[in-house]
C-alpha positions as CSV (number, residue, x, y, z in Angstrom):
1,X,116.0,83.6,103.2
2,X,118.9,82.4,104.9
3,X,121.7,84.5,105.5
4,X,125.2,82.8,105.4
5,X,128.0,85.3,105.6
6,X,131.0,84.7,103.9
7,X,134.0,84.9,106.3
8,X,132.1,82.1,108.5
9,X,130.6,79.2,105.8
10,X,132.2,77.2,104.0
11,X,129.7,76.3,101.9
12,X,129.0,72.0,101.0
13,X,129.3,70.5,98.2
14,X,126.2,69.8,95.8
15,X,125.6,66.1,96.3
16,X,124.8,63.9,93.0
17,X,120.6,63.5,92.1
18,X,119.2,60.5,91.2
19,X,120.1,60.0,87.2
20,X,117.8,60.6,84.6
21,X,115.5,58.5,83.3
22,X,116.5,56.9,79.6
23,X,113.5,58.4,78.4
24,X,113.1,61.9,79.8
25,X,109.5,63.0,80.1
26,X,108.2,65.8,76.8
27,X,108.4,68.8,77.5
28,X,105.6,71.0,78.0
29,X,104.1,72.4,74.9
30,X,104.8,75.5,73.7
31,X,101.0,76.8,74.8
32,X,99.1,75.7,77.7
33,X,95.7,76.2,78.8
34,X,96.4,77.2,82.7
35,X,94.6,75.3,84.9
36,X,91.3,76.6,86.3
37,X,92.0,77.0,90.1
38,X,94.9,79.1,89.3
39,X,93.1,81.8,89.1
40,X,91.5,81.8,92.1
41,X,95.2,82.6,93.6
42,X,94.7,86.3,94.1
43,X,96.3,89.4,95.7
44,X,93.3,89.7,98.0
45,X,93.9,86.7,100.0
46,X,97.5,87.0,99.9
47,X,98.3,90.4,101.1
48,X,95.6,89.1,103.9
49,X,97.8,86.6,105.6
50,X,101.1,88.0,104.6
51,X,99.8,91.5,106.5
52,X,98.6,89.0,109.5
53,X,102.1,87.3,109.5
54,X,104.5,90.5,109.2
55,X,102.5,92.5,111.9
56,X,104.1,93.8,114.8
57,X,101.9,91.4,117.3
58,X,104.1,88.3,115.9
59,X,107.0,90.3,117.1
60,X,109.2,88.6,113.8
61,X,108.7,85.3,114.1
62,X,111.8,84.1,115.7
63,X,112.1,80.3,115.9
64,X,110.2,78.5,118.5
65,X,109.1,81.9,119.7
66,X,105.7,82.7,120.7
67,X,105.2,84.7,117.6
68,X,106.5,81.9,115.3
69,X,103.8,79.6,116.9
70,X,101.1,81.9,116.5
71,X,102.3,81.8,113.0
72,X,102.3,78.1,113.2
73,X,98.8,78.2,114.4
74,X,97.8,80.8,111.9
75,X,98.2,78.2,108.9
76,X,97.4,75.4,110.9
77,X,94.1,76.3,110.8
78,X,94.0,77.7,107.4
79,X,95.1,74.2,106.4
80,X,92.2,72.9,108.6
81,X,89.6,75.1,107.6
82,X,90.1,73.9,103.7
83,X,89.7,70.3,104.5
84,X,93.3,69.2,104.2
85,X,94.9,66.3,106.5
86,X,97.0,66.9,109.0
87,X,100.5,65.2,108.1
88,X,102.8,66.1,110.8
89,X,104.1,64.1,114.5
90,X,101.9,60.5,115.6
91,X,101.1,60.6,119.0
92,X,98.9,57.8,120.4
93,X,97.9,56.9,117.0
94,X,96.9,60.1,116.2
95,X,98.6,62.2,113.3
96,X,98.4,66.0,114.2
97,X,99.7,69.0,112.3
98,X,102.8,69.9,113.8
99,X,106.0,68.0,113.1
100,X,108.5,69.4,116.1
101,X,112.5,68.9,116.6
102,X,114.4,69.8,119.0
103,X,116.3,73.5,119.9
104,X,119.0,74.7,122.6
105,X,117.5,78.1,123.8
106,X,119.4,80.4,125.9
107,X,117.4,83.5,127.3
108,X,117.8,86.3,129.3
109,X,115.9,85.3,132.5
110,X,112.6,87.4,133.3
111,X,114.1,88.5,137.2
112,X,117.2,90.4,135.4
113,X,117.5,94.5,136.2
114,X,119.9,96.5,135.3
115,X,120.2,100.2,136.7
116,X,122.8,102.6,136.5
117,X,122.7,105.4,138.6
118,X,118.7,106.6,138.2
119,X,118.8,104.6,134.9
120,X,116.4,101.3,135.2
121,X,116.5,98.9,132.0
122,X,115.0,95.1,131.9
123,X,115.0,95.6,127.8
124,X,117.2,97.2,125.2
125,X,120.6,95.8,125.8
126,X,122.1,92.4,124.3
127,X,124.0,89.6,126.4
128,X,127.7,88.9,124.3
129,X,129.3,85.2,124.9
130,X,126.0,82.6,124.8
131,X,126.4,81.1,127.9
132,X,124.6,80.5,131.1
133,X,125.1,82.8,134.1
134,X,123.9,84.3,137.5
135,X,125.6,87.4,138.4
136,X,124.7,90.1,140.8
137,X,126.6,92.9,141.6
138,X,126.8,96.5,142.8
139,X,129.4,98.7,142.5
140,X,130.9,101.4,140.5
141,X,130.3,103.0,137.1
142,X,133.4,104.0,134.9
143,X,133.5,105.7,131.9
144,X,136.7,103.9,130.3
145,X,136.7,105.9,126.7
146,X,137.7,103.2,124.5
147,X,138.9,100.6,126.7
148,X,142.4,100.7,125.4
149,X,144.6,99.6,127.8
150,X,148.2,99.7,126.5
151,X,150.5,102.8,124.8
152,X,150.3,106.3,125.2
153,X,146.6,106.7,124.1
154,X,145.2,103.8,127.3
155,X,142.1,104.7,128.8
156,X,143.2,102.6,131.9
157,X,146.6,102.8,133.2
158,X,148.8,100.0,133.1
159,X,149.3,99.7,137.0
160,X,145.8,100.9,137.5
161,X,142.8,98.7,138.6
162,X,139.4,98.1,137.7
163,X,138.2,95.7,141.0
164,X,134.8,96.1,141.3
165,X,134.6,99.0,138.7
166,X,131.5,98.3,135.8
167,X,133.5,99.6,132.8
168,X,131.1,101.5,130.5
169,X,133.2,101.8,127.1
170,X,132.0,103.3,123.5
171,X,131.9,100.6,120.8
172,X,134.3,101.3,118.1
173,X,133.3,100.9,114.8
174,X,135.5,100.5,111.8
175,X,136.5,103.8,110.0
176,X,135.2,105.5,106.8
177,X,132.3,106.7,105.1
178,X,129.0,104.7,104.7
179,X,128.2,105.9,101.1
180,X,124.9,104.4,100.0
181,X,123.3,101.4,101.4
182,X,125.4,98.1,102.8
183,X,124.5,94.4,101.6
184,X,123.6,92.5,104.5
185,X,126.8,90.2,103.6
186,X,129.2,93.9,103.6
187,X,126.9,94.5,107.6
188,X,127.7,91.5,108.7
189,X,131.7,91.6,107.6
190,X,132.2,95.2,109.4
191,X,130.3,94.4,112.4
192,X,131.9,91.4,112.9
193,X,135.2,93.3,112.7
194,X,133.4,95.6,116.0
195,X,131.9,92.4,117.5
196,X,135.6,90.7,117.7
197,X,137.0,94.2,119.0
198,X,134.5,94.6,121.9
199,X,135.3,90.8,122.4
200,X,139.3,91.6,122.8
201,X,138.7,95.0,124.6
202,X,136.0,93.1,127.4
203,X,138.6,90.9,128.1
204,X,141.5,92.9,128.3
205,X,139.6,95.1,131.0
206,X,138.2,91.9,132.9
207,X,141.9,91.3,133.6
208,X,141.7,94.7,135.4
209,X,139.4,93.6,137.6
210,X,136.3,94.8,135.9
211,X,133.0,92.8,137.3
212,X,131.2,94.2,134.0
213,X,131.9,95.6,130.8
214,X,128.8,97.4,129.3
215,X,129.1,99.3,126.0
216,X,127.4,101.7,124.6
217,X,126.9,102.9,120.9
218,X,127.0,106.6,119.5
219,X,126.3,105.8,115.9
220,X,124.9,102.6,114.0
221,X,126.0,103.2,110.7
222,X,127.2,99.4,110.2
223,X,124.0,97.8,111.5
224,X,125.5,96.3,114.8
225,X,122.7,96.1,116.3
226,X,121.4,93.9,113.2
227,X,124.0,91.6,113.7
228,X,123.6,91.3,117.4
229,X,120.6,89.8,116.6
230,X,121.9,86.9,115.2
231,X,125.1,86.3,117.5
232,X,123.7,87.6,120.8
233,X,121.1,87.2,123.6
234,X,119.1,89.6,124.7
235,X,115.1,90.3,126.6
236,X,112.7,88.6,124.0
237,X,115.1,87.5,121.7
238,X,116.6,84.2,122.6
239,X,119.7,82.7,120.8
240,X,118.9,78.8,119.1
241,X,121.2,76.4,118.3
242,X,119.8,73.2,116.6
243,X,119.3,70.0,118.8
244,X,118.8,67.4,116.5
245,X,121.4,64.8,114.1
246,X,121.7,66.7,111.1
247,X,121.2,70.5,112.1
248,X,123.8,72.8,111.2
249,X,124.5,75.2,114.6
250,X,123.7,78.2,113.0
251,X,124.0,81.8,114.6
252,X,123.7,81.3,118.2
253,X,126.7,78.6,117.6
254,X,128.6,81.4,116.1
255,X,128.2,83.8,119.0
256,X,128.4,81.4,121.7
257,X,131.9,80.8,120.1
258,X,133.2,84.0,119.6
259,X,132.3,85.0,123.3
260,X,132.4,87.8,125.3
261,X,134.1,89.4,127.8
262,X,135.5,86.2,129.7
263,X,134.6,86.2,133.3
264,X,133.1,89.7,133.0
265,X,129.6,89.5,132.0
266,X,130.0,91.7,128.4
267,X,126.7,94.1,127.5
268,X,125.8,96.3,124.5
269,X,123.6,98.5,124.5
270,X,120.9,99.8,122.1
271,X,121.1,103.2,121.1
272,X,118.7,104.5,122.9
273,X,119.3,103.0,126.5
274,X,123.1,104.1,125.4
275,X,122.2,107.9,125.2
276,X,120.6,107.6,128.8
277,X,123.6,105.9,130.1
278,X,125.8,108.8,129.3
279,X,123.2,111.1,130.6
280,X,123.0,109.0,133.7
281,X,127.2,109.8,133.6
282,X,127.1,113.6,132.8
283,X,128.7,113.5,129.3
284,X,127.7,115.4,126.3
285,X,127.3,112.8,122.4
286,X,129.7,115.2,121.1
287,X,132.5,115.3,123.1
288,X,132.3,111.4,123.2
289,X,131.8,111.4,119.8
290,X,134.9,114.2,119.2
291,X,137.1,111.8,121.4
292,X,136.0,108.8,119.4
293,X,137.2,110.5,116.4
294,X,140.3,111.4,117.7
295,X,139.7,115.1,117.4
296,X,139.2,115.7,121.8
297,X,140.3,114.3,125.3
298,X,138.1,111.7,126.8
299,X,135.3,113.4,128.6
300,X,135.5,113.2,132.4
301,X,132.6,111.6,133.9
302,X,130.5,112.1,137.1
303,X,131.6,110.6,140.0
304,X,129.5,108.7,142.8
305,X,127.2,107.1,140.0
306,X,126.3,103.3,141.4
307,X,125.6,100.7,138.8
308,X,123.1,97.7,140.5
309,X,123.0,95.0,138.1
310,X,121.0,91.5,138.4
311,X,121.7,89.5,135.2
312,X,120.6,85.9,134.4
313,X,120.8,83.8,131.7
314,X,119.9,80.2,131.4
315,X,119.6,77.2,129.0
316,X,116.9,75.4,128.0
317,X,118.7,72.0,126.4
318,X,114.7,70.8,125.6
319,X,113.0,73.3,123.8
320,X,111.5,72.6,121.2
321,X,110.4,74.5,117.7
322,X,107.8,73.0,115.0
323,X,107.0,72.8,111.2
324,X,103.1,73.0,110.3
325,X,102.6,70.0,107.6
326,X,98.9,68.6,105.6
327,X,98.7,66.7,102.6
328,X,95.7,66.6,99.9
329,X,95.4,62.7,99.0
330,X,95.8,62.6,95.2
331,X,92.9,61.1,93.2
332,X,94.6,58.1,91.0
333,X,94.7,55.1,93.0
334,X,98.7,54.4,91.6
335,X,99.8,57.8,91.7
336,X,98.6,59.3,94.7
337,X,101.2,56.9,96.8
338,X,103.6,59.6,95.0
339,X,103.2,63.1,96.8
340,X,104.5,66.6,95.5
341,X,105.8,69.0,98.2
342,X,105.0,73.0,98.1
343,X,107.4,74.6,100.9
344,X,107.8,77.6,102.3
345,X,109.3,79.1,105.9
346,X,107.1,81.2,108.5
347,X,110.0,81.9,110.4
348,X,112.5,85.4,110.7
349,X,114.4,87.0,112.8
350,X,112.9,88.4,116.1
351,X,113.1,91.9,117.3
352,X,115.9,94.1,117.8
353,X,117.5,95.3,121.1
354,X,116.1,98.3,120.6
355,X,112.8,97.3,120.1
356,X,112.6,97.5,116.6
357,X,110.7,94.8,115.0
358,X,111.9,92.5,111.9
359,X,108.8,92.0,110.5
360,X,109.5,89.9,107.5
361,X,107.4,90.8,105.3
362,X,109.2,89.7,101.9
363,X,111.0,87.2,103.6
364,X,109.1,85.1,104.6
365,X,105.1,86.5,105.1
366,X,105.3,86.8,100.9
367,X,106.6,82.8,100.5
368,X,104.3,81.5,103.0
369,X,101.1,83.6,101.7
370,X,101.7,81.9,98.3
371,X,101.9,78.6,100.2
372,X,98.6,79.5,101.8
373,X,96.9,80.6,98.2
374,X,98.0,77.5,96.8
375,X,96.7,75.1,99.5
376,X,93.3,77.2,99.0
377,X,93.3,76.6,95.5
378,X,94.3,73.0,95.2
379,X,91.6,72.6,97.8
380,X,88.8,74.5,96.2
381,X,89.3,73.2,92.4
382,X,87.0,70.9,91.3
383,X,89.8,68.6,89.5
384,X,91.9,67.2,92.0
385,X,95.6,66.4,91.5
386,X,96.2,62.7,90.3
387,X,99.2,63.2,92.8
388,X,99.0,64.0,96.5
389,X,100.1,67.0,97.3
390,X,101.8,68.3,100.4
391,X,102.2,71.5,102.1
392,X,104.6,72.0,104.2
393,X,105.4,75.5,106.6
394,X,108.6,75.2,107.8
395,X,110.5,76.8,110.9
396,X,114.0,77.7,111.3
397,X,115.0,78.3,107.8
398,X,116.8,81.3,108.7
399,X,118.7,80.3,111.8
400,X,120.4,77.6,109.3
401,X,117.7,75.5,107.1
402,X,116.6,73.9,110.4
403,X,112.6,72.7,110.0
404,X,113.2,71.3,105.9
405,X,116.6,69.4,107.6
406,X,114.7,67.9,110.0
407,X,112.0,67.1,107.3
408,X,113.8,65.7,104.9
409,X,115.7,63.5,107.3
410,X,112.4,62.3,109.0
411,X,109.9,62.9,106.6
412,X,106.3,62.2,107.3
413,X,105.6,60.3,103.7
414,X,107.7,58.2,102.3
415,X,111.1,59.3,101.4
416,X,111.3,57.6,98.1
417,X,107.6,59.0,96.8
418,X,108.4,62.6,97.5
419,X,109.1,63.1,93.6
420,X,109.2,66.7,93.7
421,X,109.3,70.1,96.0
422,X,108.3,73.4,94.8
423,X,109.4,76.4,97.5
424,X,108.5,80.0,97.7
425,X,110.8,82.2,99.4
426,X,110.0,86.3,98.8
427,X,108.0,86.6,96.3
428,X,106.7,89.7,96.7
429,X,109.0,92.5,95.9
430,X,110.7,94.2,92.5
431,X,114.6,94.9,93.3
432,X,118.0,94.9,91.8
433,X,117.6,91.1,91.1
434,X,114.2,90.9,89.1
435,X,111.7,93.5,87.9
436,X,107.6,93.5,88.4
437,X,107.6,90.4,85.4
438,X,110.8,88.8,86.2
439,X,111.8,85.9,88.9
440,X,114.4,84.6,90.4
441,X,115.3,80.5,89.8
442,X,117.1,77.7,91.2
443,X,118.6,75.6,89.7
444,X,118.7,77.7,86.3
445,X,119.9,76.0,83.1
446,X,123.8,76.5,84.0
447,X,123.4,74.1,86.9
448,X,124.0,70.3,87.1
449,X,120.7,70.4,88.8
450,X,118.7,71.9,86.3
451,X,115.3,69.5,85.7
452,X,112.6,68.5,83.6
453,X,110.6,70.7,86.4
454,X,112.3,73.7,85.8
455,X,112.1,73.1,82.1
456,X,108.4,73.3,81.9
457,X,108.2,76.0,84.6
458,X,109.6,78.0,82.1
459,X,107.0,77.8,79.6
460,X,104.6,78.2,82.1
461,X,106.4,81.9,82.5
462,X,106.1,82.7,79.2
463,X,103.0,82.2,78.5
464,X,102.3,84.2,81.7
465,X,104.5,87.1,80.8
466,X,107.4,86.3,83.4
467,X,110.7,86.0,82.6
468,X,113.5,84.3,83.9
469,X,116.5,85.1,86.1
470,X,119.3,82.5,87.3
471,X,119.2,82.3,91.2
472,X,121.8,80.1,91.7
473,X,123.5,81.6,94.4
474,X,120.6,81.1,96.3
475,X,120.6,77.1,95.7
476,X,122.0,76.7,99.3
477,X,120.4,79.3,100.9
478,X,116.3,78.0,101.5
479,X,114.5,74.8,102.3
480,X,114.4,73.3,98.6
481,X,118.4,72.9,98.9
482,X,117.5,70.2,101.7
483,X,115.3,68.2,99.6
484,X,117.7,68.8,96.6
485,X,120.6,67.1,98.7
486,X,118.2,64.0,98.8
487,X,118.3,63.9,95.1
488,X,114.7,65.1,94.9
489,X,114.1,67.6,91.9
490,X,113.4,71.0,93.2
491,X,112.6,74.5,92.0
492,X,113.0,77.4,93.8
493,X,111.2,80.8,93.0
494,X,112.4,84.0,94.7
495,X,112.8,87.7,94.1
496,X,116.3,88.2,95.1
497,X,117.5,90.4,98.1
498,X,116.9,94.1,97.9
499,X,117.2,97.3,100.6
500,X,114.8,95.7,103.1
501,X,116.5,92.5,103.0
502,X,116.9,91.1,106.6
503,X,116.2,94.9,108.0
504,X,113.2,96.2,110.7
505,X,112.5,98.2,107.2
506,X,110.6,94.8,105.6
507,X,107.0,96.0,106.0
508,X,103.7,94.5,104.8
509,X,102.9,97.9,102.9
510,X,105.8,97.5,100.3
511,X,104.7,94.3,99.4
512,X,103.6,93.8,95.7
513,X,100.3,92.3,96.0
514,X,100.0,91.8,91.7
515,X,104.0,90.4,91.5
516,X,102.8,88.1,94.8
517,X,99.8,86.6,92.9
518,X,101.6,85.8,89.5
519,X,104.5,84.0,91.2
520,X,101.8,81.9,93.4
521,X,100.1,80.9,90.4
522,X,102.8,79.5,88.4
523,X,104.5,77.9,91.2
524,X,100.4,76.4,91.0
525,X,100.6,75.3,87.7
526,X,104.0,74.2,88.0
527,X,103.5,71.8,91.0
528,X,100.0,71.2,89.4
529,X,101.7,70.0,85.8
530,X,104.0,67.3,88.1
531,X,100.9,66.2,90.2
532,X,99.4,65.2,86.9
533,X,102.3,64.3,84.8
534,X,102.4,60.3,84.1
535,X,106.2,60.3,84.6
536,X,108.2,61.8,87.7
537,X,110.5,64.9,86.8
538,X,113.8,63.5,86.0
539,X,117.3,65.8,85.8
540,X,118.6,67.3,82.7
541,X,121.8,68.3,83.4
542,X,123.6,71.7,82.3
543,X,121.5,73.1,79.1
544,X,122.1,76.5,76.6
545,X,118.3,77.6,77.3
546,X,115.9,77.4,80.1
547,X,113.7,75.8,77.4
């Protein structure tokens, strides 16, 4: 699920549906028989692919990474192997599966090689300031404490200069105690506050002459190196911004923004490489760490140690990324014109500069498993819809909605028969927000948006033992929110964010296989009720009950 942090979004307004029908459509009755292919929707099959997806060899999935397109390949044959028809990009008169739009992707080039002293690294840092660059230099190392450079406390003196010096400097991180875990939202808010600081500080000691600025961390405890993931560059983990009318410029706009170091190329290193780097410089964690804290002088380093750095980083202006997109033709010759979309993204984050993987499991190997499932069982029931029903894997939902924008704005079916979208976005964990029987929904009964959909997905729930929750801070925040701003009725169904949200700790083992396999099959039967239904869904409006 999308991440949208609040000091930076200000979030858009909720534009107006299409208005209800004079005659809304009944609503479900109060008990249903289920359909019969729901229950072929199992745990089996959906802890398969969700395991496949969150494993280490897709290295998380990062848009238009080769991970997310072994993803992307992944369902693309799923979708093949069950007989469904490919609905994406017409080339030559030919439709395939993939429907692509464009990205700007700046990498760290493969010749780059840092060493410091005996110290070689080509992985485990991150790049600060987004933009393209060739630099080469040798020269120097410096420990420069904190990098302060004015009032009594300076690391550098005021007439003192840095020419040709590569300034290694400890990242300082905001004050206090960490007491229990951090939201991603609270992560993002501190580390920003360390992100701007190493921004000021890099440029401060560029003005001294520095070539480089490279800093190192003693302690994590604000998930830095989680945030540098979104707003910097680094060895396997490129930065994205969206190349296409309509796409918001996500994270790697952010960082490209907030810069770096100014004519010094700016560096951060992981933890790991950082303790080597002191090493490499003769200082002992705790007396950095006691002059960090105020309580000791700044540690003299080793002299004579040379730093030989080769950086690169270039921009790639026409990459590309790519949703996966097949239909099932619907079986009434009137209806089947109409199509219902399921939705769900395969992408996440990447890896970590320290090589920690962000598997995504729950967000989104648990959404796009039930998107899976349900293609199987809509494939394999012996009814078929009345409806057609589209299935649609989309990219780039975390790095700002990107693949359901570009969807939505050049959709593959007709704009004006896509009557309904039903997306899955983790669905396989109990947490704070929902228990083992309990989901999360968008729009809930307090919204303006709240539909006949919803309505009847609802009694679907109850007669399935789920209850519901209100997820309505999470209306902006996944792929249905871009068909909802087309007017299209949408429901969303979601766990809510727990302590593996959007951390290398989301694992395919603590998935809930059982909690996986109910909320697949009713968001079945609830895109299988509008496939069937004679009337479209239609908006209700605000309403005192879900049902």
């Amino acid at each position: 699920m999308h991440i949208r942090p609040l000091p930076f979004v200000l979030f858009a307004a909720v534009l107006a549906a299409q208005a209800p029908t004079e005659t809304l459509p009944p609503a479900a009755p109060a008990s249903l028989e289920p359909p019969a292919a729901m229950a072929t929707i199992g745990k089996d099959e959906l802890l398969k692919h969700a395991s496949f997806l969150a494993s280490d060899e897709l290295q998380g999935r990062l848009t238009g990474s080769p991970g997310q397109l072994a993803a992307a390949t992944y369902i693309q044959k799923h979708f093949a192997a069950l007989g469904l028809e490919p609905l994406g990009d017409e080339k030559d008169g030919v439709r395939g599966w993939h429907q692509d739009y464009g990205v700007r992707r700046t990498y760290v080039t493969a010749d780059t090689k840092l060493t410091f002293g005996g110290l070689a690294l080509t992985d485990g840092f991150a790049v600060l300031g987004g933009q393209a660059q060739q630099f080469s230099h040798k020269g120097a190392l410096r420990f420069c404490g904190l990098g302060r450079v004015r009032g009594d406390a300076a690391d550098v003196g005021v007439d003192e200069s840095l020419a040709g010096v590569v300034a290694v400097v400890v990242a300082r991180t905001p004050k206090g105690r960490v007491d229990g875990g951090l939201t991603v939202e609270q992560k993002f808010g501190m580390s920003f506050q360390t992100f701007n600081q190493m921004s000021t500080t890099a440029k401060a000691l560029a003005k001294k002459g520095a070539a480089a600025v490279v800093f190192v961390q003693l302690q994590d405890r604000y998930g830095l190196s989680d945030v540098l993931n979104y707003l910097a560059v680094a060895p396997g983990k490129d930065s994205l911004q969206a190349r296409f009318a309509g796409g918001e410029d996500g994270m790697g706009g952010l960082g490209a923004m907030l810069g770096g170091g100014g004519s010094a190329p700016t560096l951060v290193l992981s933890q790991p490489a950082s303790a080597k780097l002191l090493g490499e410089l003769g200082l002992q964690p705790d007396a950095v760490a006691a002059f960090v804290a105020g309580s000791g002088e700044r540690p003299a380093a080793k002299d004579g140690v040379v730093a030989d750095l080769t950086l690169g980083v270039a921009v790639d202006e026409a990459a590309t990324a790519c949703n996966v997109v097949a239909v099932l033709r619907g079986s009434d010759p009137e209806l089947s014109k109409e199509a219902i979309v399921y939705s769900a993204h395969m992408d996440h984050v990447g890896t970590r500069i320290d090589g920690e993987v962000f598997n995504g499991a729950d967000d989104n190997a648990s959404g796009s498993s039930g998107l899976l499932a349900i293609a199987t069982a809509y494939a394999k029931s012996a009814a078929k819809p009345k409806r057609s029903v589209i299935f649609l894997s989309v990219s780039g939902e975390e790095l700002g909605l990107w693949g359901s924008a570009y969807y939505a704005d050049n959709p593959t079916w007709p704009a004006d028969r896509i009557v309904a979208n039903v997306n899955t976005d983790m669905i396989g964990r109990s947490g704070p927000e929902s228990g083992a029987n309990e989901v999360t929904v968008t729009p809930s009964h307090k919204h303006n948006m709240f539909s006949t959909i919803v309505r009847d997905a609802a009694v679907f729930a109850d007669s399935m033992g789920i209850t519901f929750s209100s997820g309505d801070k999470y209306y902006q925040r996944s792929d249905h929110y871009n068909f909802a701003k087309k007017g299209i009725p949408v429901v969303f169904f979601c766990n809510g964010e727990h302590e593996d949200y959007h951390q290398v700790s989301d694992h395919a083992d603590k998935l809930d296989g059982a909690k996986m396999e109910r909320i697949a099959r009713l968001a079945f039967w609830t895109g299988w009720a509008v496939a069937n239904a004679d009337e479209k869904p239609a908006k209700l409006g605000k309403q005192p009950a879900w049902r």
